[in-house]
Backbone bond lengths (Angstrom), bond angles and torsions (degrees), N, CA, C in turn:
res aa  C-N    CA-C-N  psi(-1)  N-CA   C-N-CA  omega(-1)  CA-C   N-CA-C  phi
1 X - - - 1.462 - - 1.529 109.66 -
2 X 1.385 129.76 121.49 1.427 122.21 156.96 1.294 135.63 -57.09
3 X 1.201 122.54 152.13 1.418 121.66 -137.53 1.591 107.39 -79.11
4 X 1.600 99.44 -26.93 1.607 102.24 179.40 1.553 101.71 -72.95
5 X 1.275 113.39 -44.65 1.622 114.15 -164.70 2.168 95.45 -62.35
6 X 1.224 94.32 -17.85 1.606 96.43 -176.08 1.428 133.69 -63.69
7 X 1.988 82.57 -39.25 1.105 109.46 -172.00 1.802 119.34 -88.59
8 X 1.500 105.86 -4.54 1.411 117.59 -169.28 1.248 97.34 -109.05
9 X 1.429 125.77 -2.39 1.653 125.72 161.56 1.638 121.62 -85.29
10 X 1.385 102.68 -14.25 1.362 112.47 -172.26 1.645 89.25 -94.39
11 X 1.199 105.58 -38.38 2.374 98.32 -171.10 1.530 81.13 -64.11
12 X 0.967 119.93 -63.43 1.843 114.77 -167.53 1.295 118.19 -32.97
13 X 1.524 110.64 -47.93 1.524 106.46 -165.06 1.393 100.51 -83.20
14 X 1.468 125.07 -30.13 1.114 126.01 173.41 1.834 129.88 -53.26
15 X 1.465 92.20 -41.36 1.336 104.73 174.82 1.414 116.66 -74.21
16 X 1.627 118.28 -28.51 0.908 122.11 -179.66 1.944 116.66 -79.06
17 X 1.173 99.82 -23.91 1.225 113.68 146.95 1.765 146.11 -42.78
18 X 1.596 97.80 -54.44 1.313 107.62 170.01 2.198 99.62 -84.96
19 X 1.075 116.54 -35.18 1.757 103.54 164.33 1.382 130.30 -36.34
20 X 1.730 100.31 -44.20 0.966 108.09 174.53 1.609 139.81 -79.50
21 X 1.079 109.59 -17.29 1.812 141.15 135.67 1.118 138.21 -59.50
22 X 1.100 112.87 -31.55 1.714 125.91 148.60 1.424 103.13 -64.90
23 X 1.194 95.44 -74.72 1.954 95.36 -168.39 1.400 116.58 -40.86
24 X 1.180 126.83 -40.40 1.249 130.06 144.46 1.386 148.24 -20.94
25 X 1.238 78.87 -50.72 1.646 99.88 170.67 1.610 113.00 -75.35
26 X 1.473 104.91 -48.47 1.176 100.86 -152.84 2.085 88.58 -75.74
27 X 1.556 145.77 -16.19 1.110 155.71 176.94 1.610 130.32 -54.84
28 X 1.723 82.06 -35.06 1.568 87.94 178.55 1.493 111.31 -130.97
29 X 1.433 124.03 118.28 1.692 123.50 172.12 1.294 112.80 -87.66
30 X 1.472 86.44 168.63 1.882 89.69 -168.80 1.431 111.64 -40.59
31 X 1.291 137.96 150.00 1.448 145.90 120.43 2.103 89.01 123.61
32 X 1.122 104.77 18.88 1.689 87.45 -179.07 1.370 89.05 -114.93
33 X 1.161 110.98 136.66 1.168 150.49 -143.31 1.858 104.92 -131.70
34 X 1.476 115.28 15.19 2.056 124.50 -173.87 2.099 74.89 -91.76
35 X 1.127 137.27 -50.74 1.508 96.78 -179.05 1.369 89.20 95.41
36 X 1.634 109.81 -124.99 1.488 102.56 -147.93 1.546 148.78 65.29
37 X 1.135 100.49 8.94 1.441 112.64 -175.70 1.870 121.64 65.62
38 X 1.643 102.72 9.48 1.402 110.19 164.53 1.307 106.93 -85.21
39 X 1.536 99.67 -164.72 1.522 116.41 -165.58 1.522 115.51 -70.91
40 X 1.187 133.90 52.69 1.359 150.51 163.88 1.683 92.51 3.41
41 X 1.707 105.81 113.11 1.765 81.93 156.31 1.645 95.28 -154.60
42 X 1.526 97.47 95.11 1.386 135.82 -163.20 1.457 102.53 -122.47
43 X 1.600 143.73 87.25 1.553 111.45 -157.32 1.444 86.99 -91.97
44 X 1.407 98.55 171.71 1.624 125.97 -159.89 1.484 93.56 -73.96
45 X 1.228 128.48 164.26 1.793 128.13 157.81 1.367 100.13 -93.01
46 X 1.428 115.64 84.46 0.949 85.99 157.30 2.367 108.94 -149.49
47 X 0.735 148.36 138.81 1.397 134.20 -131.58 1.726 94.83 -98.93
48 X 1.381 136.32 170.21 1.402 147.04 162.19 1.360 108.18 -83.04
49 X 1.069 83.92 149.17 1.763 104.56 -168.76 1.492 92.79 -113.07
50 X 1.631 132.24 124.30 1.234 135.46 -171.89 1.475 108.35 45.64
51 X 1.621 91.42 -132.88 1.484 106.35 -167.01 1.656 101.30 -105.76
52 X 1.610 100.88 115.39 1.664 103.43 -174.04 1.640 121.97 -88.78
53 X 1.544 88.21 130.76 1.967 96.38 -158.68 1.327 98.44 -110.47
54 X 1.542 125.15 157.92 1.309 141.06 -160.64 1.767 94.48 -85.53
55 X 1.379 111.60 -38.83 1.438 133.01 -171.21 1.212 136.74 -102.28
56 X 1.304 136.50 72.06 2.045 123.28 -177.00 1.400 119.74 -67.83
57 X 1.068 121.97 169.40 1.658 139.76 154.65 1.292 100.21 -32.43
58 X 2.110 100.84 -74.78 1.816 115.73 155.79 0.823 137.96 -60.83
59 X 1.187 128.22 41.97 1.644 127.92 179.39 1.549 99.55 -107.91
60 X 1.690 104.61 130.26 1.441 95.10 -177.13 1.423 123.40 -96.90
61 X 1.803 100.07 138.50 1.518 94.66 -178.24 1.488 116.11 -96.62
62 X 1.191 107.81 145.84 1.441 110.39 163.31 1.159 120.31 -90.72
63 X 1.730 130.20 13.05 1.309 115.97 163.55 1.740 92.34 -155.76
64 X 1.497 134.69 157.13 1.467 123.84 -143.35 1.606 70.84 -168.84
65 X 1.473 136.62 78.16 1.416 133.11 174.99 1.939 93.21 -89.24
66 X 1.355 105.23 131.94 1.524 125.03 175.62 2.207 102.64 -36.77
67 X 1.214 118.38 -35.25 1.405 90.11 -179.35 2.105 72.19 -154.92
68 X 1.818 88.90 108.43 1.718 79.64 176.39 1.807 95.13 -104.63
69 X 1.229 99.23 176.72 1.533 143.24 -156.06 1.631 120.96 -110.06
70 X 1.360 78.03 -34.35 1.812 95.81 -175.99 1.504 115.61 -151.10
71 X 1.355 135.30 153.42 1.207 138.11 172.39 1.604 118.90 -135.24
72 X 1.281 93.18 95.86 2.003 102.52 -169.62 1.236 92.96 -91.28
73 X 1.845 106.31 118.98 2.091 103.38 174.56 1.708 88.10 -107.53
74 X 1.590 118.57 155.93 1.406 138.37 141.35 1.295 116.10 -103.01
75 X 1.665 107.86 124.56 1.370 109.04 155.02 1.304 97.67 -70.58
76 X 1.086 128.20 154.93 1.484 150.57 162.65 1.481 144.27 -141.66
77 X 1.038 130.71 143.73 1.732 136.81 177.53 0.883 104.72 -122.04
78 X 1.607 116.16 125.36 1.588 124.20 172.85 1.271 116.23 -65.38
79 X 1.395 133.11 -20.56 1.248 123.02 -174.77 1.796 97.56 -114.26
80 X 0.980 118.23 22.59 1.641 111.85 -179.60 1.721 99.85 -76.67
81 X 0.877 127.55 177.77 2.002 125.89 171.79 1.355 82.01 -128.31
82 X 0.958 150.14 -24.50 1.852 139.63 -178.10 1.769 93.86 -51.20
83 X 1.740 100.04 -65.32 1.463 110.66 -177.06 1.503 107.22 -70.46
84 X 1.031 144.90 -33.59 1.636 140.57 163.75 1.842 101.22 -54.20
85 X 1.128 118.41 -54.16 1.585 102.43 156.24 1.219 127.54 -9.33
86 X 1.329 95.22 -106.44 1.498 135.45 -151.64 2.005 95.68 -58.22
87 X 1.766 100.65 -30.55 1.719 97.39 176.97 1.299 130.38 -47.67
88 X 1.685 125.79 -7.47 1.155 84.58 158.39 1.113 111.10 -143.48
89 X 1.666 119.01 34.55 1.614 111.69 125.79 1.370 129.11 -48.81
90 X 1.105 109.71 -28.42 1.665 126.79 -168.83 1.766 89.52 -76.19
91 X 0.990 124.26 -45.60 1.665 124.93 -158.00 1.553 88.64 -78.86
92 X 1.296 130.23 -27.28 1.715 134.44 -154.82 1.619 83.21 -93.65
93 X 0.985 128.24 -34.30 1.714 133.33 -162.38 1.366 90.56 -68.52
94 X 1.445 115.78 -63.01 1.521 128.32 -171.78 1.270 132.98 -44.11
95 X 1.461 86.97 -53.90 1.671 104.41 158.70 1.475 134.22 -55.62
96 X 1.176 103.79 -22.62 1.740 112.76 -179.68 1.385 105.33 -114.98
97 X 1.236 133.46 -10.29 1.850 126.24 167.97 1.441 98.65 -147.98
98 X 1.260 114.19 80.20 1.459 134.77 -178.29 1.425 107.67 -112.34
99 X 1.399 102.27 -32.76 1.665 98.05 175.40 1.930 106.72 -110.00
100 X 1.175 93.85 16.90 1.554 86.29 162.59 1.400 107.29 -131.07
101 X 1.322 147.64 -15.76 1.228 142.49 -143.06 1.713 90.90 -166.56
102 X 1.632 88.12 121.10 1.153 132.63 157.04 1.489 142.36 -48.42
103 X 1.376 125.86 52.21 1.438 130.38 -165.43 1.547 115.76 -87.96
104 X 1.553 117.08 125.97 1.136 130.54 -161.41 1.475 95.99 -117.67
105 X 1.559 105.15 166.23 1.697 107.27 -179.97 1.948 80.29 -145.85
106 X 1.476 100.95 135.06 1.594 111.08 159.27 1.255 109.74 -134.21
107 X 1.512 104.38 171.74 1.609 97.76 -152.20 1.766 78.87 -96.25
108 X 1.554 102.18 154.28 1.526 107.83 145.15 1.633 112.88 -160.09
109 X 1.263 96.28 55.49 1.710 99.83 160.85 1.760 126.11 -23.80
110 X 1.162 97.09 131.53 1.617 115.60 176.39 1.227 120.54 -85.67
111 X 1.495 128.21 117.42 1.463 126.07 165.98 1.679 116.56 -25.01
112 X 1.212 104.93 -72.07 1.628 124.72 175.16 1.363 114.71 -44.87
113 X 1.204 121.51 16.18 1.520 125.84 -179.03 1.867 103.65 -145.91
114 X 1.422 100.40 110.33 1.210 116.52 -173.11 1.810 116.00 -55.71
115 X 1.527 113.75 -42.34 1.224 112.80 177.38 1.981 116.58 -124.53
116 X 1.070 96.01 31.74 1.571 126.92 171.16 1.787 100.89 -57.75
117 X 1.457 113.81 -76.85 1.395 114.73 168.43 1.495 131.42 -40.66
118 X 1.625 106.95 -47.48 1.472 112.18 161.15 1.040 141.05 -50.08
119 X 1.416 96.74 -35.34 1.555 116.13 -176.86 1.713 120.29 -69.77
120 X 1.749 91.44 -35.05 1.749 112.37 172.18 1.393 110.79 -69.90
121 X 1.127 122.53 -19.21 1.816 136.28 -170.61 1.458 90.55 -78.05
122 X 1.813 106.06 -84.44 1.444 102.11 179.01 1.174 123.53 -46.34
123 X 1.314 144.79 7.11 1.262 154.16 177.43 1.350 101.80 -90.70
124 X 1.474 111.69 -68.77 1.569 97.93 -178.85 1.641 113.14 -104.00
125 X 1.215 110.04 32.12 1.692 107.86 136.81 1.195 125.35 -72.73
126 X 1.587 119.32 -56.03 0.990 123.55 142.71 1.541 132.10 -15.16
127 X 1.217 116.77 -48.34 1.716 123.18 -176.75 1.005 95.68 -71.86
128 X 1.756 141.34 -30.17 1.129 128.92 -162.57 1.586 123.75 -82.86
129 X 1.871 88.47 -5.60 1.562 101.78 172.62 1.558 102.90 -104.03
130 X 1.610 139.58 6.60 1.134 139.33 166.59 1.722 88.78 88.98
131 X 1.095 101.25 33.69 2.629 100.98 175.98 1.624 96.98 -133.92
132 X 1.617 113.13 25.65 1.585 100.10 151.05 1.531 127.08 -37.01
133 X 1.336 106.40 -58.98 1.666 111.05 -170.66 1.569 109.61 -61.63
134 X 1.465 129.05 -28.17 1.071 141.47 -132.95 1.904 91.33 -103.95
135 X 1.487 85.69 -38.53 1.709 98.20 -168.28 1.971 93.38 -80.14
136 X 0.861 105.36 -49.92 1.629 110.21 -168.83 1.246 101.76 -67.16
137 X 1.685 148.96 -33.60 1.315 132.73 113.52 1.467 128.57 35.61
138 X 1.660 82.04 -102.97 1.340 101.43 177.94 1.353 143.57 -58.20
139 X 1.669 99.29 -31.27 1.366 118.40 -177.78 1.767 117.72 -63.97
140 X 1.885 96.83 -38.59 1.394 99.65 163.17 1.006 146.76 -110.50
141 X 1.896 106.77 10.07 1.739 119.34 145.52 1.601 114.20 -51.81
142 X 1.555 108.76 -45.91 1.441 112.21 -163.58 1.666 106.93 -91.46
143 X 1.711 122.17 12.66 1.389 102.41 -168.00 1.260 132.34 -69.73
144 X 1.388 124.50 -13.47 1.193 150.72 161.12 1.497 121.96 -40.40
145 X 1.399 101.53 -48.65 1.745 112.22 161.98 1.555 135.63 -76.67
146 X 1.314 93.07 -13.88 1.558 92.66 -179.27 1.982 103.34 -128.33
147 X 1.080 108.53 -7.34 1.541 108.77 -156.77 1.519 95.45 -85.65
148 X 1.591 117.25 140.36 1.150 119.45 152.62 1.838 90.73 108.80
149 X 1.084 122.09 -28.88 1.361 131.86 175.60 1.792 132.30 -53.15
150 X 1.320 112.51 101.07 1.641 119.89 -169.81 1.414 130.01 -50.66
151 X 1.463 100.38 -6.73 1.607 109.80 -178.92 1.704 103.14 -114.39
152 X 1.236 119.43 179.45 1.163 142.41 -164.77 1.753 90.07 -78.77
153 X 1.445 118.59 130.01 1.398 114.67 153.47 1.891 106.74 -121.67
154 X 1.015 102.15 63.71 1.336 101.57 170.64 1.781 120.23 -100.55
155 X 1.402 109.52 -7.70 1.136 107.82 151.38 1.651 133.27 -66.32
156 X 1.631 99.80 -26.73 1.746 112.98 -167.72 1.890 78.99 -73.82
157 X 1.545 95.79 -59.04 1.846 89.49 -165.72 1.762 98.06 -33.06
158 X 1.508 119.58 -73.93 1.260 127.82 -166.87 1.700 121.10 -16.48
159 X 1.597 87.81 -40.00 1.932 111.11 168.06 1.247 103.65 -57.26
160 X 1.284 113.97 -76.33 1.432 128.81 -157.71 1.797 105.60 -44.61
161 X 1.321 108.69 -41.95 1.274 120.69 171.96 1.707 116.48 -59.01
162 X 1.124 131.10 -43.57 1.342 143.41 174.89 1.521 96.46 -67.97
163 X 1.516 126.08 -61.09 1.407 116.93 167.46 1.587 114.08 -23.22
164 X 0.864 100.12 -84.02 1.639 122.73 -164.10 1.851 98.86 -50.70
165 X 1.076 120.40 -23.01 1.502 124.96 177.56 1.621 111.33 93.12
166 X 1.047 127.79 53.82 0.850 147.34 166.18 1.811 154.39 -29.91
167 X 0.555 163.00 20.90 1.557 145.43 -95.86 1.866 111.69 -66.50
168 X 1.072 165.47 97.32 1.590 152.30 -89.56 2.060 86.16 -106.29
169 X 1.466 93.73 -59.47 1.338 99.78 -155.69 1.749 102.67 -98.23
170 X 1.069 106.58 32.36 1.010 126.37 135.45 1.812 144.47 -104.29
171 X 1.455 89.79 -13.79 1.078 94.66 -176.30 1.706 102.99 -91.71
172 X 1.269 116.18 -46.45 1.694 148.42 -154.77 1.475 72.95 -70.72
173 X 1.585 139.85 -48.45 2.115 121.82 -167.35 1.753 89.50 -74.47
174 X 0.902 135.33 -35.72 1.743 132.54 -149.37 1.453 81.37 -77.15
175 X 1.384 125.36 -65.09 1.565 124.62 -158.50 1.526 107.39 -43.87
176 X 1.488 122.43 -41.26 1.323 117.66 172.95 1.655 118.96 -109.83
177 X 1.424 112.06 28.13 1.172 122.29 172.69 2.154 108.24 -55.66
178 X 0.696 135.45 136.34 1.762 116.74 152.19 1.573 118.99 -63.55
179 X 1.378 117.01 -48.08 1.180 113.18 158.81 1.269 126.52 -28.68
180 X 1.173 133.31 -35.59 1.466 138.48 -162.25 1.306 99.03 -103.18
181 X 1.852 138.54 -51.99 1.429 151.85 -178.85 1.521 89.59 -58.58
182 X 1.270 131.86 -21.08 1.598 124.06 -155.53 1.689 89.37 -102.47
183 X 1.373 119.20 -33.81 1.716 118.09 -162.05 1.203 74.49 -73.21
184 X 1.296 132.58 -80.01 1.787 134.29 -153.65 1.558 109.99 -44.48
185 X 1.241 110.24 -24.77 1.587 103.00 174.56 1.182 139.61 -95.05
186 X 2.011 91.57 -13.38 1.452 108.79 174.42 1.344 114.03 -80.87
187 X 1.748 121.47 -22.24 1.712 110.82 153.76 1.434 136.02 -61.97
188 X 1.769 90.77 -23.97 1.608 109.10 172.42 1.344 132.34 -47.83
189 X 1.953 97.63 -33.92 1.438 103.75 -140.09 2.410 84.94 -115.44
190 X 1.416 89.40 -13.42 1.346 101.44 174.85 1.903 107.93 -65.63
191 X 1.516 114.64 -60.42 1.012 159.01 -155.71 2.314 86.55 -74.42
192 X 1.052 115.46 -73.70 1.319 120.96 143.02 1.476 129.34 -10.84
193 X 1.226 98.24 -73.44 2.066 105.00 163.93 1.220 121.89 -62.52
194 X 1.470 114.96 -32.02 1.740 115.95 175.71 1.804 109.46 -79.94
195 X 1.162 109.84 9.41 1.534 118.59 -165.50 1.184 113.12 31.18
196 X 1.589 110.85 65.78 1.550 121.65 142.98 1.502 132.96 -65.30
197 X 1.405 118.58 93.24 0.868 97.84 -157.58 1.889 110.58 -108.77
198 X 1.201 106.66 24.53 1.597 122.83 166.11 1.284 127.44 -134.92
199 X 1.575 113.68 -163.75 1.369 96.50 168.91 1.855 71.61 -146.76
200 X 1.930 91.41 172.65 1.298 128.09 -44.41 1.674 104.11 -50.23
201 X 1.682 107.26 163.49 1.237 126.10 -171.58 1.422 103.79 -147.49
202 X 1.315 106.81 116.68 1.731 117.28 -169.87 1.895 113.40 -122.33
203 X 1.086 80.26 154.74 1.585 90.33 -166.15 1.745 92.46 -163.83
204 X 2.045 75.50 124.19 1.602 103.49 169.82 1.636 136.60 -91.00
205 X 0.852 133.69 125.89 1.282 119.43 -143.07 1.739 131.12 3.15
206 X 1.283 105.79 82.49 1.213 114.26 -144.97 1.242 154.04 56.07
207 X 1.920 124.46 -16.62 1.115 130.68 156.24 1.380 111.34 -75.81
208 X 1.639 95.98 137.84 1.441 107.27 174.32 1.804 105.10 -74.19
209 X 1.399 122.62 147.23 1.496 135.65 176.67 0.936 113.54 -130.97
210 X 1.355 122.75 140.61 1.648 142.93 172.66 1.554 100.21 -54.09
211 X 1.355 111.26 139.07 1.458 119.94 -175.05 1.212 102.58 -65.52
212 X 1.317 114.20 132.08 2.214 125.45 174.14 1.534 78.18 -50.38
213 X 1.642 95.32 149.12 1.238 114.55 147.70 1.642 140.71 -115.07
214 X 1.897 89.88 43.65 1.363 139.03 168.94 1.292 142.60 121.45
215 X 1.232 135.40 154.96 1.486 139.29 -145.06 1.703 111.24 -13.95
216 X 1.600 84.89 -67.13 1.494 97.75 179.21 1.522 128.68 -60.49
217 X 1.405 114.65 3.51 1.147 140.45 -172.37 1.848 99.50 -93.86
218 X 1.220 92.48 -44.07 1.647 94.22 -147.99 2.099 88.98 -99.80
219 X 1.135 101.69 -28.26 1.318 116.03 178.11 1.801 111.02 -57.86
220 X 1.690 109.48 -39.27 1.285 111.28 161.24 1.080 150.35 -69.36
221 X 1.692 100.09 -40.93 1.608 112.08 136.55 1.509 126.22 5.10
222 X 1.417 74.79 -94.32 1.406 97.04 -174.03 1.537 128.87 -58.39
223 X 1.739 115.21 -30.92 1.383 116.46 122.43 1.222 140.02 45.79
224 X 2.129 67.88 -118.79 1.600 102.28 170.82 1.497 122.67 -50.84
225 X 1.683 103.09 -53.81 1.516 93.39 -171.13 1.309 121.79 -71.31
226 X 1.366 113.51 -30.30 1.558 111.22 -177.92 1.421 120.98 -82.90
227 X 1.257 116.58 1.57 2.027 115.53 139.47 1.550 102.29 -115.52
228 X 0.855 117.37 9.21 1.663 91.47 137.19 1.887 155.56 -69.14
């Protein structure tokens, strides 16, 4: 394939990506609860603890550039398809201001999504072996296979974990650790106070922003602020 014809398959899928996140958005209004693997915007019950910040100490980043410029956070749901979207504009973002800009992922699982919460567990079980990035990866290469599904897939996670190299019984105490149900809820309940009330939900150095309505959208952004 030539590199231009290469490169106009990747804007495509990309764009077709953020369509599909829009469309989403624009499908479901607050309080409906049909799911579907759109933009869930159902907020969690769950209340803020103090004063609720877009950003922690613990908040994990997926990119830690030596003197950054910018700090892009996602609320997120592993099993949302809004956020299976938009992932890998987000990975294309990373790749090109990785050493200037700061991209974070927090959990904010959706009621309306049966293994949404699980998925945030195995996520930061995972962290507890230092394979956050590795696990969050995986969760939304593979969402297609497990997402949207009425039964428990915490065995597939259990895989995904052995993939990634794992330690087993280490991972299997974290999944029902409280410590760990308590981290996933303390982004929840953060994410909650800023009245997030979907996923994904992004915020630039602390201001919350209307979702790009694609690459080149969100690509300017970012832009803007960093010669600003």
């Amino acid at each position: 394939m030539k590199k231009s014809t290469k490169h106009l398959t990747i804007a495509a899928v990309i764009a077709l990506a953020f369509a599909a996140a829009l469309g989403s958005f624009l499908l479901f209004s607050p309080g409906d609860r049909s799911g579907g693997g759109a933009r869930d915007t159902v907020v969690p019950e769950a209340s803020p603890i103090g004063q609720a910040e877009p950003l922690r100490d613990s908040s994990h980043r997926l990119t830690d550039p030596e003197r950054s410029e910018l700090t892009v956070v996602e609320f997120l749901d592993f099993e949302c398809e809004a956020c299976g979207a938009v992932y890998p504009a987000v990975e294309k973002l990373r790749e090109k201001y990785g050493d200037r800009v700061t991209f974070v992922a927090r959990y904010f699982p959706m009621p309306g999504h049966r293994n949404g919460e699980l998925a945030a567990l195995a996520a930061e079980a995972a962290a507890r072996q230092d394979k956050f990035e590795a696990m969050y990866a995986k969760l939304f290469d593979t969402q297609q296979e497990w997402g949207e599904a009425q039964e428990s897939k915490k065995d597939v996670f259990r895989g995904y974990a052995r993939d990634i190299g794992l330690d087993m019984d280490e991972f299997d105490a974290a999944l029902d650790d409280p410590e760990v149900i308590a981290r996933v809820r303390y982004d929840q309940r953060d994410g909650h106070g800023l009245d997030v009330q979907g996923t994904p939900t992004f915020f630039v150095d602390g201001e919350r922003i209307a979702n790009p309505r694609s690459y080149e959208e969100f690509e300017a952004l970012i832009e803007d602020r960093l010669s600003g």
